[in-house]
C-alpha positions in Angstrom: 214.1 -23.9 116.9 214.4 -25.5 120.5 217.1 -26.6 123.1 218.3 -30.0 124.7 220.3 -30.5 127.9 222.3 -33.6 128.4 223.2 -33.6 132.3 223.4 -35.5 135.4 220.7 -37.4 137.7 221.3 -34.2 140.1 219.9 -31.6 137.7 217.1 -33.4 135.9 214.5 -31.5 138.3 215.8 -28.7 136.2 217.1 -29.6 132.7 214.8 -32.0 131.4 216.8 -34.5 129.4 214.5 -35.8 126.7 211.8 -32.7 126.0 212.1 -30.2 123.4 212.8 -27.1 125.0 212.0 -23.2 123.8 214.5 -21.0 123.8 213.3 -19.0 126.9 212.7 -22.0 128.9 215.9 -23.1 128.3 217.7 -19.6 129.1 215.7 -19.8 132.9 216.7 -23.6 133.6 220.2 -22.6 133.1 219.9 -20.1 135.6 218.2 -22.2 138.2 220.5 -25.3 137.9 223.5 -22.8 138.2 222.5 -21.1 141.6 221.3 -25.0 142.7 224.7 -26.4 142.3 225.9 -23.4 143.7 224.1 -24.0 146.8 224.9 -27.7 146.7 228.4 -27.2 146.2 229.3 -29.1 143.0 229.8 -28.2 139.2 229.1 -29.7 136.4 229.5 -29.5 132.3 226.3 -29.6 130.8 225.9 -30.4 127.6 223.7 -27.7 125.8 222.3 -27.9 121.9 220.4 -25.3 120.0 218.5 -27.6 117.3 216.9 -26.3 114.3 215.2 -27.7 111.0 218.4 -29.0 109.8 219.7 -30.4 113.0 221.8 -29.2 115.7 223.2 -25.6 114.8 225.0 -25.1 118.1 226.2 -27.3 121.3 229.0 -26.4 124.2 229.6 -27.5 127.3 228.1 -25.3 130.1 229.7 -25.1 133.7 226.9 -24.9 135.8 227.3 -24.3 139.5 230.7 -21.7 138.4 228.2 -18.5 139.0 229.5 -16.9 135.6 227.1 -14.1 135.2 226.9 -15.0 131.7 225.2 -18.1 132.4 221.9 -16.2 133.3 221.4 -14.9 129.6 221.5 -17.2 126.6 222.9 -14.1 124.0 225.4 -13.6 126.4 226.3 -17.1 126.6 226.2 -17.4 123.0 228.7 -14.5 122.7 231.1 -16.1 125.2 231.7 -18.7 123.1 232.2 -16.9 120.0 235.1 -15.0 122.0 236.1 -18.6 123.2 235.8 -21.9 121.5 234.3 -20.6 118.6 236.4 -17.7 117.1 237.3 -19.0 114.5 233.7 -18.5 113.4 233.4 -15.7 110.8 231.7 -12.5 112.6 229.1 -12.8 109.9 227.8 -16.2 110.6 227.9 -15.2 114.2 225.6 -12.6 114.1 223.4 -13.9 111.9 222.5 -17.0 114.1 222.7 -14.6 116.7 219.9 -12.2 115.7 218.1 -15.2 114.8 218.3 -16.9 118.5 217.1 -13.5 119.9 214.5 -13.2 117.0 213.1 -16.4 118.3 213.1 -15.6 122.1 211.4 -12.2 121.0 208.7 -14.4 119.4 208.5 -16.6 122.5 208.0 -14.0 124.4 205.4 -11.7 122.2 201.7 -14.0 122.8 201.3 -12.6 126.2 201.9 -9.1 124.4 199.7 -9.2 121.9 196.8 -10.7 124.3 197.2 -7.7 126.7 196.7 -5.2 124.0 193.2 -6.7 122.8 191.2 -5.2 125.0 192.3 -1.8 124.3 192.0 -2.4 120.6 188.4 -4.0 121.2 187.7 -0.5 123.3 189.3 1.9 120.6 187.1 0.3 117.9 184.0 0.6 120.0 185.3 4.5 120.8 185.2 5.1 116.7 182.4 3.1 115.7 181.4 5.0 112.2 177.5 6.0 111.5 176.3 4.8 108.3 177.0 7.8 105.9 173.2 9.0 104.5 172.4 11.5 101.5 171.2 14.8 102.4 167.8 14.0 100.8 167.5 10.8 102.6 168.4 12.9 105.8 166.0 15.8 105.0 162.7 12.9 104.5 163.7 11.0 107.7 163.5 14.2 109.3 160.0 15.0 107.8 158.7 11.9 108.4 159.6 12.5 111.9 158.1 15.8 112.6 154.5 14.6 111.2 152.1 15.1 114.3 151.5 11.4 116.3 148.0 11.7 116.0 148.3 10.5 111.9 150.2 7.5 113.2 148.4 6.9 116.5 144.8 5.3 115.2 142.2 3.1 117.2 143.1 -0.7 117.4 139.4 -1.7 116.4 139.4 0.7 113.6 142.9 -0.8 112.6 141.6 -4.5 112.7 138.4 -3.5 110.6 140.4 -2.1 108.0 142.8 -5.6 107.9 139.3 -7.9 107.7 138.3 -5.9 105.1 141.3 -6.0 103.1 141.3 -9.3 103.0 138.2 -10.0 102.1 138.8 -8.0 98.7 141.4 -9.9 97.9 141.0 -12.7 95.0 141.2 -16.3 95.6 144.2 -17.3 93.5 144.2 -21.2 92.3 147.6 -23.1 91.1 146.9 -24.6 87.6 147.1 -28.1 87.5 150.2 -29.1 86.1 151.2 -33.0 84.8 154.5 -34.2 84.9 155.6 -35.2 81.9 156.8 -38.7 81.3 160.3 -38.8 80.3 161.4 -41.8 77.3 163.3 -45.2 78.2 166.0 -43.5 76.8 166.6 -40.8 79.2 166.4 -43.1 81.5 169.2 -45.0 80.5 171.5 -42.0 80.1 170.2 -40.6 83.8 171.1 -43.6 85.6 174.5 -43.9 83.2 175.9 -40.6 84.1 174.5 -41.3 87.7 176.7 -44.4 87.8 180.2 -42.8 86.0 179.8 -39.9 89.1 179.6 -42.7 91.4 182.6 -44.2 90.1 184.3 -41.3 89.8 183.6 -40.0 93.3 185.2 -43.6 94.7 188.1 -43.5 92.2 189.0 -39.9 93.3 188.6 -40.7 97.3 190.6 -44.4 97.0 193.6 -42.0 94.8 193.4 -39.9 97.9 193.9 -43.1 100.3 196.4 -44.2 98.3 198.4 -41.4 98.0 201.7 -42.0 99.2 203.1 -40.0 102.8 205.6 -38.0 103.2 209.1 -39.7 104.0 210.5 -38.0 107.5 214.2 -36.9 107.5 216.7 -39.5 109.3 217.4 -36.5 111.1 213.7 -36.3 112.2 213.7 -40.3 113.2 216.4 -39.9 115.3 215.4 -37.0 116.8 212.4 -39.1 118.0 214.5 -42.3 118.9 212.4 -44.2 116.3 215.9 -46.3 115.1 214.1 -49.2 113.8 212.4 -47.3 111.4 215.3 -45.1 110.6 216.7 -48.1 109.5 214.0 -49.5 107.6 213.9 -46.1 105.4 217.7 -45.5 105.5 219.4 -48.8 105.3 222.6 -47.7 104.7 222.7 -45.9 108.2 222.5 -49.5 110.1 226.5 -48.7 111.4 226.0 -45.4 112.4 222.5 -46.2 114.4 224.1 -49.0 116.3 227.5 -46.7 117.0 225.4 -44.3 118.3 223.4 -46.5 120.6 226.4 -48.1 121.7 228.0 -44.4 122.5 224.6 -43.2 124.4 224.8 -47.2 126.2 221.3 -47.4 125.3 220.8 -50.7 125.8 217.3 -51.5 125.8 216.7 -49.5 122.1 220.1 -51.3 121.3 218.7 -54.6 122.1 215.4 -53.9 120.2 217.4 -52.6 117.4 219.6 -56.2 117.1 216.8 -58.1 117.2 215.0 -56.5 114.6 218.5 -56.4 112.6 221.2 -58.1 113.9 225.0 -57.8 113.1 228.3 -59.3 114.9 228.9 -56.0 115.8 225.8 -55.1 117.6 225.5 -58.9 119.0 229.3 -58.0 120.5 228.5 -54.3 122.2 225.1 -55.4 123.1 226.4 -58.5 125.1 229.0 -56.4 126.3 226.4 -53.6 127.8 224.9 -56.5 129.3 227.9 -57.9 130.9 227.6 -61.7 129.5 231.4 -62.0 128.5 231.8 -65.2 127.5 229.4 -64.1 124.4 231.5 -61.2 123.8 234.5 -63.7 123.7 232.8 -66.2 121.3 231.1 -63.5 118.9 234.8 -61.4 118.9 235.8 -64.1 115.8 233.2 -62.3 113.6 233.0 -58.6 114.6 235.2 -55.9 113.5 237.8 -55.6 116.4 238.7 -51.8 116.9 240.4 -50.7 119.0 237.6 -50.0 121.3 236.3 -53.3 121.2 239.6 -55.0 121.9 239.6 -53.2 125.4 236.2 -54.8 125.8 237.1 -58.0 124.7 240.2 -58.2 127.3 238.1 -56.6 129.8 235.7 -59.5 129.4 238.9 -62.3 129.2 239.6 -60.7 133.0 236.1 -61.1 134.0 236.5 -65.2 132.6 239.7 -65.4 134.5 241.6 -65.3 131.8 244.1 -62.5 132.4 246.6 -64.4 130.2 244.5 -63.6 126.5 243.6 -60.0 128.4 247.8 -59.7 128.4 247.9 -61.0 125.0 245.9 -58.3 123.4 247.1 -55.1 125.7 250.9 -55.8 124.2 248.7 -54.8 120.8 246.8 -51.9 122.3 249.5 -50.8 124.9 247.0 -49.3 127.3 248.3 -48.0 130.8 244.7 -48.3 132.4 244.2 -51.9 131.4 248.1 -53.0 132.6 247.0 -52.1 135.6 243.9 -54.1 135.6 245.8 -57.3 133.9 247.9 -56.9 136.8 245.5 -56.9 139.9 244.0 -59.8 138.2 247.0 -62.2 138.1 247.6 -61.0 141.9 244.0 -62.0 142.5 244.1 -65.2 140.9 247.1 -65.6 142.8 249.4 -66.1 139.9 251.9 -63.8 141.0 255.0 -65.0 138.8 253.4 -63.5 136.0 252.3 -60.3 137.9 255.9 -60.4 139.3 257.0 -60.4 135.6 254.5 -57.4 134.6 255.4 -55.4 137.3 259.0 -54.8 135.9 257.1 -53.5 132.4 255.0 -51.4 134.5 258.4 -49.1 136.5 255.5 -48.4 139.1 256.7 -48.3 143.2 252.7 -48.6 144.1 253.0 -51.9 141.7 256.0 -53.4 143.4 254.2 -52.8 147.0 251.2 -54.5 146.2 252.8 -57.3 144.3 255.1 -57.9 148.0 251.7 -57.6 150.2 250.4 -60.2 147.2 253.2 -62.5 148.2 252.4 -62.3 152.2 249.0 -62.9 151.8 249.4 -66.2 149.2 252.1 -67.5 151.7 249.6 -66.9 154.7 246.7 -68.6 152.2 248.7 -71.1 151.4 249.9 -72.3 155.0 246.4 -72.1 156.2 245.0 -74.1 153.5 247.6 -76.9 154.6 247.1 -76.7 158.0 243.4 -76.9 157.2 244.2 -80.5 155.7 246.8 -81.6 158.2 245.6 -84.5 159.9 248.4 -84.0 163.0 246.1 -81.3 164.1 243.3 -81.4 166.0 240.0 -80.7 164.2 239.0 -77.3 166.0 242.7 -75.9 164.5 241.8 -77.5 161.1 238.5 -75.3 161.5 240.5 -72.1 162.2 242.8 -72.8 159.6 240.0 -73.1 157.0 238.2 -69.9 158.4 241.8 -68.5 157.9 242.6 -69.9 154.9 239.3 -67.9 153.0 240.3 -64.7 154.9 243.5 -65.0 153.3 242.2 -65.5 149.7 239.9 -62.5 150.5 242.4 -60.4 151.5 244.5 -61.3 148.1 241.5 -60.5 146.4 241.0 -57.1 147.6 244.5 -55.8 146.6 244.5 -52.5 144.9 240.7 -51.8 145.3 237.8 -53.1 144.0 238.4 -53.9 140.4 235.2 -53.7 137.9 235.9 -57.1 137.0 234.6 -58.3 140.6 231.4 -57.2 140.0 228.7 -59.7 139.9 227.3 -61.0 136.5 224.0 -62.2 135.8 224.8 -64.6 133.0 
């Protein structure tokens, strides 16, 4: 069992996004990114998952930088969202992951434990250290042999080494009989080096059944887990869809790039060149994806990027989104089409809408009465200059209408 955080650039010092965390490490990295937001002065919702075997057995949002005192101890963070967004849980299952959470963080916990009691364990063993147990009989002739008087044991060396020469010399000269190998038939042979062979072969047929054995499959759980998605494809093709959603949802785009290439789709071809911002591909590879209703939003986004606010209009009066009125809007005013924006603007029942349309209008007039003067002939050619530098101040300031719009961001395609 182990925890992953899902958080900002601000608190990746402390809630490391992409390692496997213990339980205890995770419980103190919650408590330090808490007090350093509250330092800093910001909160944020971390997302926080307890994953086990199986998968993920538990994930909530966490407010860091909030100073709940609950946030310092992960049972009693666990318990405030049983009494909150999870009460509909049974008590039962509750508890039971419960006492398994605090289980583990007992087990995380108990190595430095156990190492501080082996030296006293070491020392009580030495303390009791049992004799060998010994017969009284074999206790009452050590004790005799001990009392004899030293002078029995205690003789002269050179009488010592007299007695060992001569010893020696009384002993026999013993001689090995001769013995002759016996010669063994043609037969036996035959059979000796036979079985030799069939052990040989056996031996090799045993080790290349061991090398061919075949390895375990991991779980698609495990693969992704590891962000191995092209081999969680390979072993689970019917999980292509839901590998590429889930890139796209993470905007992963270099594993979602690596992932098309190896097995590419209309969908994934759309959402990658989307992630990468080259929209006319998204508008040419639209004909053969699935348009949701996500990827309709992307594909008018990507009409307003072509300057093409028109289509963008087209499909919102399908999807009916607020958000991307607004954009469709700004675009025509930029584009200085402001008949149509004009026209919108009435759909829209927006004062802030009908302001900037009638500062839209004094700017085009202003752009394009410069832009003539800057082609007048009857002028003289330092006002034609000044009525050109005019004329793109004009067009910038049209431009600029209602903020910066993420359409006017630079492409690279």
């Amino acid at each position: 069992m182990y925890a992953k955080f899902e958080c900002s650039r601000k608190l990746r010092q402390f809630l490391k996004k992409k390692r496997q965390l213990s339980l205890s490490e995770a419980e103190k990295m919650i408590s330090a990114a808490d007090d350093y937001a509250i330092q800093h002065h910001f909160k944020e919702d971390v997302n926080f998952k307890i994953v086990g075997q199986d998968g993920i057995e538990y994930e909530d949002n966490l407010p860091i930088g909030t100073g709940q005192g609950w946030l310092h101890n992960l049972l009693l963070i666990l318990d405030h969202a049983y009494q909150t967004v999870l009460s509909d849980q049974s008590p039962e299952a509750f508890k039971a992951f419960s006492d398994r959470v605090r289980q583990e963080l007992t087990i995380e916990e108990q190595p430095k434990a156990v190492q501080e009691t082996l030296p006293v364990v070491a020392r009580q063993e030495k303390a009791h250290h049992l004799k060998p147990i010994v017969s009284k009989e074999e206790e009452a002739v050590r004790k005799a042999g001990s009392s004899a008087p030293a002078t029995t044991k205690q003789k002269p060396q050179e009488s010592r080494k007299g007695s060992l020469r001569r010893r020696v010399r009384k002993e026999p000269m013993w001689r090995l009989p001769h013995l002759k190998r016996p010669q063994v038939g043609a037969s036996a042979q035959i059979i000796k080096r036979f079985l030799l062979a069939a052990a040989t072969i056996l031996v090799v047929a045993i080790f290349m059944l061991f090398l061919m054995r075949p390895k375990p499959v991991p779980s698609y759980q495990t693969l992704i887990q590891n962000a191995s998605y092209v081999q969680a494809a390979k072993l689970y093709p019917s999980k292509h869809r839901d590998i590429e959603a889930r890139l796209v949802k993470d905007n992963d785009e270099k594993s979602l790039a690596a992932f098309v290439q190896k097995y590419p789709s209309n969908n994934g071809r759309f959402d990658l060149a989307y992630m990468q911002k080259k929209f006319s591909t998204v508008i040419s590879v639209s004909q053969d994806a699935d348009l949701t209703a996500v990827r309709k939003v992307k594909l008018a986004i990507s009409y307003i990027y072509q300057n093409q606010p028109e289509n963008a209009l087209t499909i919102n009066s399908e999807i009916k989104s607020p958000q991307l009125q607004q954009l469709i809007f700004l675009a025509l005013i930029h584009e200085g089409k402001l008949d149509q924006a004009a026209t919108l603007a009435k759909s829209m029942n927006n004062k802030d809408a009908d302001k900037v349309l009638e500062v839209g209008k004094t700017y085009q007039a202003a752009y394009e009465k410069a832009k003539a003067d800057a082609n007048n002939p009857k002028l003289s050619e330092t006002d034609r200059k000044q009525a050109l530098k005019d004329q793109h101040n004009w067009l910038a300031l049209r431009k600029s209408l209602g903020g910066k719009s993420p359409y006017e961001e630079s492409t690279n395609e």
